[in-house]
C-alpha positions in Angstrom: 158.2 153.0 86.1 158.6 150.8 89.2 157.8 154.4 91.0 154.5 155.0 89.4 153.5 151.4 90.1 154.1 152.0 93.6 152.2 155.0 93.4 149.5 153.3 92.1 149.5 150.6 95.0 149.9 153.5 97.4 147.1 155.2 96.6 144.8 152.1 96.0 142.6 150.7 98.4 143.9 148.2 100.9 147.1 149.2 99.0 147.2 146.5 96.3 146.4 146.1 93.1 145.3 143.7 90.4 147.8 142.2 87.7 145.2 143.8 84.9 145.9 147.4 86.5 150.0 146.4 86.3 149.7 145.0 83.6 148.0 148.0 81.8 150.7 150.6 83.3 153.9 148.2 82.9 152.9 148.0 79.3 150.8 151.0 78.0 151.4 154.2 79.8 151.5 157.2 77.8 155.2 157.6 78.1 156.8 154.9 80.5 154.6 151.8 79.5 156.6 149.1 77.4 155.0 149.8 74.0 154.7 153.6 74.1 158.6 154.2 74.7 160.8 154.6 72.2 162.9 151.8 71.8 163.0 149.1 69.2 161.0 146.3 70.6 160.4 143.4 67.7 163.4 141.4 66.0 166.8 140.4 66.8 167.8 143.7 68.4 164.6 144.1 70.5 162.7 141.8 73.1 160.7 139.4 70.9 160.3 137.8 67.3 157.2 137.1 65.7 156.5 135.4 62.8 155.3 138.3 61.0 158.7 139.4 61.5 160.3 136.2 60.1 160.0 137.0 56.5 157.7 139.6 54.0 156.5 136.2 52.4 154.0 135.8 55.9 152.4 139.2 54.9 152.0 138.4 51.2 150.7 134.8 51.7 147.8 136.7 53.8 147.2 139.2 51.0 147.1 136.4 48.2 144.1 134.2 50.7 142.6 137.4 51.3 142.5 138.3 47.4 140.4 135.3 46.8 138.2 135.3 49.8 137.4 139.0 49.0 136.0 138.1 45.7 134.5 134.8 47.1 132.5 136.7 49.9 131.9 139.6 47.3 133.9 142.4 50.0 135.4 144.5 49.8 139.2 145.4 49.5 139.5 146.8 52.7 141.9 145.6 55.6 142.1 147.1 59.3 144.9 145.5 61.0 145.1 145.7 64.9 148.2 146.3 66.5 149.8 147.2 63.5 153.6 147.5 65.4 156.3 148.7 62.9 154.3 148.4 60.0 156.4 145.5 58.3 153.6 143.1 58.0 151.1 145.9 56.3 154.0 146.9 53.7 154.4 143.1 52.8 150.5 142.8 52.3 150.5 145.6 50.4 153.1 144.5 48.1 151.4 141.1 48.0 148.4 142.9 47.2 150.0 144.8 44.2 151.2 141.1 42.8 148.0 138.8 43.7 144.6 142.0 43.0 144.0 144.8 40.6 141.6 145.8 42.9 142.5 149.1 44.2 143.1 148.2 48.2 142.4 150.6 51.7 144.2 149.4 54.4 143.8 150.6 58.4 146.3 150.4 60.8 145.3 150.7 64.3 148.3 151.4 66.7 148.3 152.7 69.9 151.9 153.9 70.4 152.9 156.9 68.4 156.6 155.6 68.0 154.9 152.6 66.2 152.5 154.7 64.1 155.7 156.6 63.4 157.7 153.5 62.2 154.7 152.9 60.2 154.6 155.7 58.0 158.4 155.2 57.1 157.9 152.0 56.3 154.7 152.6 53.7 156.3 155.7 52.3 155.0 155.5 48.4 152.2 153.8 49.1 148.9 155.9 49.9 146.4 153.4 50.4 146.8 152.9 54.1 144.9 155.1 56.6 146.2 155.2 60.6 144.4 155.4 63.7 145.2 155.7 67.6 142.2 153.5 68.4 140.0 151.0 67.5 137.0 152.6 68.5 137.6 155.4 65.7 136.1 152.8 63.4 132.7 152.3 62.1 130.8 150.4 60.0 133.7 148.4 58.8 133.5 146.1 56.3 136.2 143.4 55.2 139.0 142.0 56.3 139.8 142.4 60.3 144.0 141.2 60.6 145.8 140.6 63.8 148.8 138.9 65.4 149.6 138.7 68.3 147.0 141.0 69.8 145.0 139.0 72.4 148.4 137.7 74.4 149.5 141.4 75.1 146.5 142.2 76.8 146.3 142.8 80.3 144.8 140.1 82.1 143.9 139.4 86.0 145.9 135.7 87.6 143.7 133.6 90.2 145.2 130.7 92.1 143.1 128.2 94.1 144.3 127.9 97.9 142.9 126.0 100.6 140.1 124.8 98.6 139.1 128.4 97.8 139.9 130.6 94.4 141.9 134.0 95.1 143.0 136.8 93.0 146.9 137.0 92.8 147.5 141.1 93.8 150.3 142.7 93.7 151.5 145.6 96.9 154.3 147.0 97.7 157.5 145.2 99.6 161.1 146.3 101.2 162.7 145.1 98.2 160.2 145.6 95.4 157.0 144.8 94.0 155.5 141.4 95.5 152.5 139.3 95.5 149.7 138.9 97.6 146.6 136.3 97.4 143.1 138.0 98.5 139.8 135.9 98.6 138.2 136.4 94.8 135.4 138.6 94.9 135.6 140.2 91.3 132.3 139.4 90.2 133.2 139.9 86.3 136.0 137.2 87.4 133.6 134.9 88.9 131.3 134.7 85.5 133.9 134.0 83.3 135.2 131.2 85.3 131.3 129.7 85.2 131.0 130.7 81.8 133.9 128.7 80.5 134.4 126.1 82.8 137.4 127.0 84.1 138.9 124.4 86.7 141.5 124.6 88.9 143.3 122.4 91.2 144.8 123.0 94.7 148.1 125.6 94.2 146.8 126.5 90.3 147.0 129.5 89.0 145.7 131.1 86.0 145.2 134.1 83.9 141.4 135.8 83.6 141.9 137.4 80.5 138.3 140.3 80.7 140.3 142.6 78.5 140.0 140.1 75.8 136.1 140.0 75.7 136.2 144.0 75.5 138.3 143.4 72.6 136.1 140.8 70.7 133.1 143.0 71.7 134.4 146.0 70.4 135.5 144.4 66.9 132.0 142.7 66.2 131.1 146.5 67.2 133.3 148.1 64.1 132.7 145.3 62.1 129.3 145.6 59.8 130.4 142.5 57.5 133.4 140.5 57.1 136.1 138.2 58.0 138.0 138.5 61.5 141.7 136.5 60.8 143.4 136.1 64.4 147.1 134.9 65.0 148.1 134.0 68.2 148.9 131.2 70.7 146.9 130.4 73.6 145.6 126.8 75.1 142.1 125.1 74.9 140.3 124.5 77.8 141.9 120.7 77.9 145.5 121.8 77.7 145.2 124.4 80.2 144.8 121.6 83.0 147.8 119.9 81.8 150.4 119.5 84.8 152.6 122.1 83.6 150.2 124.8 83.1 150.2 124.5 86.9 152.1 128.2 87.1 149.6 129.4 84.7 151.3 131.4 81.5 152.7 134.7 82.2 155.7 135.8 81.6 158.0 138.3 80.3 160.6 139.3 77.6 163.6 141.1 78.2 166.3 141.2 75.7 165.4 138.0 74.1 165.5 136.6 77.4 162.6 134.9 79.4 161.5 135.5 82.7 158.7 133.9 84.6 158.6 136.7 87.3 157.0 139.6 85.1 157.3 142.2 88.5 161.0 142.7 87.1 162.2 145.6 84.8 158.1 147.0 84.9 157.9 149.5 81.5 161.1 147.8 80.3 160.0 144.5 79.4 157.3 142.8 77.1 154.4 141.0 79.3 152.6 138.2 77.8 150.3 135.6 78.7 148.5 132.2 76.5 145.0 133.1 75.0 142.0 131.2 76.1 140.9 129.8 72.6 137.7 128.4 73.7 137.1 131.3 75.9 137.9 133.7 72.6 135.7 131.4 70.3 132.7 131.6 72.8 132.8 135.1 73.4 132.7 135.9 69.2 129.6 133.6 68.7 128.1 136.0 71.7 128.7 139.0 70.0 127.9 137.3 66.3 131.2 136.7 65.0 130.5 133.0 63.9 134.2 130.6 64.0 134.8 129.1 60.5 138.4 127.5 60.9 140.7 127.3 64.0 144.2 125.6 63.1 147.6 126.1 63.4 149.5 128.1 61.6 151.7 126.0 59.8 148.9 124.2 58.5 147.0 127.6 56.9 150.2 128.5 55.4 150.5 125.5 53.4 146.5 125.2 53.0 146.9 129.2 51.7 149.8 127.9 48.8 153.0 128.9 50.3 155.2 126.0 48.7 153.2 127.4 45.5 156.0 130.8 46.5 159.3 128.1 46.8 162.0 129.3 44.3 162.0 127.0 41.2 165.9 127.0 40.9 168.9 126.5 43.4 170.8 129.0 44.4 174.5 128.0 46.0 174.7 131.7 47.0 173.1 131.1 50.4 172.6 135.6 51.0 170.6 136.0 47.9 166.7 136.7 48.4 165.6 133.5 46.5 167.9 131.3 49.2 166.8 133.3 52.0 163.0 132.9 50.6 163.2 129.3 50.8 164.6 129.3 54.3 161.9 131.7 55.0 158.9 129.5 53.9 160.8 126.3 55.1 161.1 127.7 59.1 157.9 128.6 58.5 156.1 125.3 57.8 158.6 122.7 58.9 157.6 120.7 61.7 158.6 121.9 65.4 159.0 125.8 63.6 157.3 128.7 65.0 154.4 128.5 62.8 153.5 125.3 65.0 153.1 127.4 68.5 150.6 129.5 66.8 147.3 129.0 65.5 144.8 130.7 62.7 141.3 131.9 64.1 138.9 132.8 61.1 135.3 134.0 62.0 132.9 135.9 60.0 130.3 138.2 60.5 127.1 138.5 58.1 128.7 136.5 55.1 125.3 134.2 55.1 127.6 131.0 53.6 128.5 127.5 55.1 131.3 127.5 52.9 134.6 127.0 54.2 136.9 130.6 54.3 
């Protein structure tokens, strides 16, 4: 992979490019980018964990909100969910769905990577409710339930820093020993807007992700999406905690065999890339394309909000391997206080429901 990027640089005017176009390759080409490849990427014996990942009870929590709201909002049962990765948290909903609804469910699973779609349909054998799809834009005229976690941080993004007074894009050229960085005066007018548009502020030697790939994505759900509810997990900052003193580095980093690294050039096509989502930046750019916010808060809190101590095993169990002791361990990681839930936050907008009540 490290090849093909210096290919790319090679043949690219003034020989550099932006982090977006590395980002893009490192991660999703056809068959050397990070999510295409082959090779287990989620859970203990892969890169990352999310909290999807933690325990089915995440997935069926989801499915027992979305079985009221469904009825609530009069949609239908219908789910597309974005990024759909090994198909763990669909198979979960799905079961939840079985125990919370009679109503017979469709759920869409939109997955780039063809090892992923491939986990997928392993992992839903005997159900055949679920449809897949390569890309989002296959969709049209959606209407229900729009699901995804972790989608907006593994998107590529362009970095900026501000030197001598003056913004510049962070580009990335070819060095003796590697891949290396190299700041250019910012003239990316698409850039320039979204720093104006959002207020984005930056002191001398700050640097931080532009994340354009992320309004594509917003655009191009409202797009699919004729009526319904959007449900976003991730984590990201708001527009006062990016200029806290140590997002001074900005967010990006990697994940490499459960390991962290702030330098993402290493291991390119070998190692996750992520970066912190602009919430404010996400929020605005949904109420532009008509997807109006009705709750942002943290995870932890929706999960308990959404009953999940309603799903704590009734009776103790000494035997600390069975499913109703790992169940409560589940639910407790997942709503005790400096947990994982607490690093990510619930985004809920709406499109066309014509109600002020709360989702």
């Amino acid at each position: 992979m490290t090849t093909y990027i210096k290919d790319m640089v090679n043949h690219s005017n003034h020989k550099r490019i932006t982090y977006a176009e590395f980002i893009r390759a490192a991660l999703y080409h056809p068959e050397q980018g990070y999510y295409m490849k082959n090779d287990i990427k989620i859970g203990r014996s892969g890169d990352f964990i999310t909290t999807s990942n933690v325990s089915d009870i995440y997935g069926k929590i989801i499915a027992k909100w979305y079985a009221v709201n469904h009825l609530k909002y009069k949609l239908p049962a219908a789910v597309c969910e974005i990024g759909g990765g090994t198909g763990r948290f669909a198979k979960a909903f799905l079961e939840g769905w079985e125990q919370y609804s009679s109503v017979p469910l469709t759920y869409w699973l939109v997955e780039a990577s063809p090892y992923h779609r491939q986990l997928q349909a392993e992992k839903l054998v005997g159900f055949n409710n679920f449809v897949q799809n390569q890309n989002i834009n296959e969709l049209r005229d959606f209407t229900g339930l729009i699901f995804s976690n972790e989608l907006f941080d593994a998107l590529s993004v362009h970095v900026i820093e501000k030197r001598g007074g003056e913004l510049c894009e962070v580009m990335i050229t070819s060095g003796e020993h590697g891949l290396k960085e190299v700041l250019v005066p910012l003239e990316n007018q698409e850039i320039l807007t979204f720093v104006e548009k959002n207020g984005v502020y930056l002191n001398e030697g700050q640097r931080i992700e532009i994340p354009l790939e992320m309004e594509e994505m917003v655009k191009s759900i409202s797009e699919m999406l004729t009526r319904g509810i959007v449900f976003t997990v991730d984590y990201g900052y708001t527009r006062e905690e990016w200029q806290r003193p140590e997002r001074k580095n900005g967010s990006l980093r990697g994940y490499y065999r459960q390991q962290m690294y702030e330098d993402v050039l290493q291991f390119p096509g070998m190692m996750d890339i992520t970066s912190h989502v602009h919430f404010d930046a996400l929020i605005r750019s949904g109420e532009e394309h008509n997807l109006k916010l009705k709750v942002k808060q943290r995870q932890d809190e929706f999960l308990l909000t959404a009953g999940i101590l309603d799903e704590l095993a009734n009776t103790y169990d000494p035997d600390p391997f069975s499913e109703q002791s790992k169940l409560n361990r589940a639910i407790k990681s997942l709503v005790l206080p400096g947990g994982m839930s607490s690093a990510f936050h619930v985004i809920i907008q709406e499109k066309g429901l014509n109600s002020n009540e709360s989702v």
